[in-house]
N, C-alpha and C positions, 0 to 999 in steps of 0.2 A: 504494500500500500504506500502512496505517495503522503509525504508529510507536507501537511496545509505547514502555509506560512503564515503567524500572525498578520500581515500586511492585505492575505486575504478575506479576513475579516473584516465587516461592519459592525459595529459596537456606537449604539446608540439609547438614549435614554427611554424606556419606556411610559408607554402612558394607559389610562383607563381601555383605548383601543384597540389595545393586545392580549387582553383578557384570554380570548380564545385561543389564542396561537399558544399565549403561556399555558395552559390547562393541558390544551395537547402536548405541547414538550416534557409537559411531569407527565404526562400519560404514559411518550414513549420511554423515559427515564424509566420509570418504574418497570413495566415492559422489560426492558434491557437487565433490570437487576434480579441475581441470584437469590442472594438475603434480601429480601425486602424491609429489614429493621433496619439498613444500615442509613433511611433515610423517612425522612417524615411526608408523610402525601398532606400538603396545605389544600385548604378549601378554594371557590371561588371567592366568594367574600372575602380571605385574607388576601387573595393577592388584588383582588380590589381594591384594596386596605390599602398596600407595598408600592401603588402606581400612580400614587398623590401622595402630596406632601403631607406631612414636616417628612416621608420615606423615602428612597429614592432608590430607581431597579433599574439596571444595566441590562438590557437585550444583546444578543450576537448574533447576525445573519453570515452564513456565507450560501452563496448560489441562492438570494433570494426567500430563503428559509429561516426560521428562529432557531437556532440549531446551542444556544447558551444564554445563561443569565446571571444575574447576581442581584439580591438586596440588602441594601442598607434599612433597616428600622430602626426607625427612632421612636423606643417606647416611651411611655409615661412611668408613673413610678410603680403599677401595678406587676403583675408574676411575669409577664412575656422582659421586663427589665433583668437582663443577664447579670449586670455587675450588681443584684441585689444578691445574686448567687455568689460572689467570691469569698472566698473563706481567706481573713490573714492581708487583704491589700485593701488599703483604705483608698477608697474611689467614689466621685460623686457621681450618684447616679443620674446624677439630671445630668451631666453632660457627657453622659455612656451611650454607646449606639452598640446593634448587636449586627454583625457579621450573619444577615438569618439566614440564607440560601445563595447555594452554588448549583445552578445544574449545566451537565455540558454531553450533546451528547454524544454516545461511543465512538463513533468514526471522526469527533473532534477532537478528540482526549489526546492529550501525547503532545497539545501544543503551545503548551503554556497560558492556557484561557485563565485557572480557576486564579492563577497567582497575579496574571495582570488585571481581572477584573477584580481583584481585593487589592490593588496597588491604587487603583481605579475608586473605589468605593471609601478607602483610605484619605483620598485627595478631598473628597465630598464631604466628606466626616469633619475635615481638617473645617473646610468653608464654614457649613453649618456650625462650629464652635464645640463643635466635640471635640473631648481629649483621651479616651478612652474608648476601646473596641472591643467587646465580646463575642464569643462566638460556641457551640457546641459541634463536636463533632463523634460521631461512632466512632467507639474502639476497633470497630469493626471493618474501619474504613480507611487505609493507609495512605492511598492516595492526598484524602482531602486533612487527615494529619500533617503527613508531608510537607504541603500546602503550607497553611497555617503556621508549622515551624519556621520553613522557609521563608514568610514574609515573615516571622518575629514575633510572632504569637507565642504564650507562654501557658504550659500547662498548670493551672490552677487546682483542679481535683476533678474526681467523678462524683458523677451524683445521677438522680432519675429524674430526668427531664423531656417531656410531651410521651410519658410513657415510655421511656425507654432508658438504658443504661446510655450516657453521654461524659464525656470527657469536655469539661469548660475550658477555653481557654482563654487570653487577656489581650493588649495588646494597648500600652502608653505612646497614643499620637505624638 
């Protein structure tokens, strides 16, 4: 198989009008995946939610297609607020945003999307006046670990989060 080049990506801001296109990309995500816990299936409502502000989601087309995305959410200070989760780092939650979703899919994988769209999502973080990034990720899932470490995210603990065994991790803007 031939490796996509970043450069033949389009990577643009999503909005309310992608609703559908986003629904089927987790469709075919999930589809694609072995373990099925190693990822949470969001509703339409939440990414409803994820595609207006104060949130902010990154789509990827290549050939015309949604083929990756990423979301910034900026919770309130209710349960979906991840840095209420850190055990041991003193962080204000009002200005914590959480890392909520990576998806990319299989025949994109390989091309460095998941790292530049959290390099990408990190920049947004910075604008909006956040200083702090959280995020969960399966232990089950090495790739999106990987990820994570590599742009400098820091394992904080596990714990049981949307139902599942999750690995929290941090990340000082």
């Amino acid at each position: 198989m031939t490796k996509i080049l970043l450069k033949d990506f389009q990577i643009k801001q999503l909005g309310p009008q992608h609703v559908v296109e986003i629904l089927a990309l987790q469709e075919r995500i999930f589809d694609s995946l072995t373990d099925k816990s190693t990822l949470r299936r969001n509703t339409p409502q939440m990414f409803e939610m994820c595609v207006q502000p104060p949130h902010y989601s990154l789509g990827v087309w290549y050939e015309g297609n949604l083929v990756g995305l990423a979301i910034l959410y900026c919770p309130d200070m209710g349960e979906e607020n991840l840095a209420k989760c850190l055990q041991g780092v003193e962080v204000n939650a009002e200005t914590s945003a959480n890392y909520k979703l990576v998806l990319v899919e299989p025949h994109c994988r390989g091309n460095g999307l998941q790292f530049h769209l959290g390099l990408l999502l990190e920049q947004q973080a910075l604008i909006m006046g956040k200083t702090v990034m959280c995020c969960t990720v399966s232990p089950d899932n090495p790739y999106s670990r990987n990820n994570m470490l590599k742009l400098g995210y820091i394992y904080n603990r596990t714990l049981i989060k949307y139902g599942s065994i999750r690995d929290l991790y941090y990340k000082t803007l």
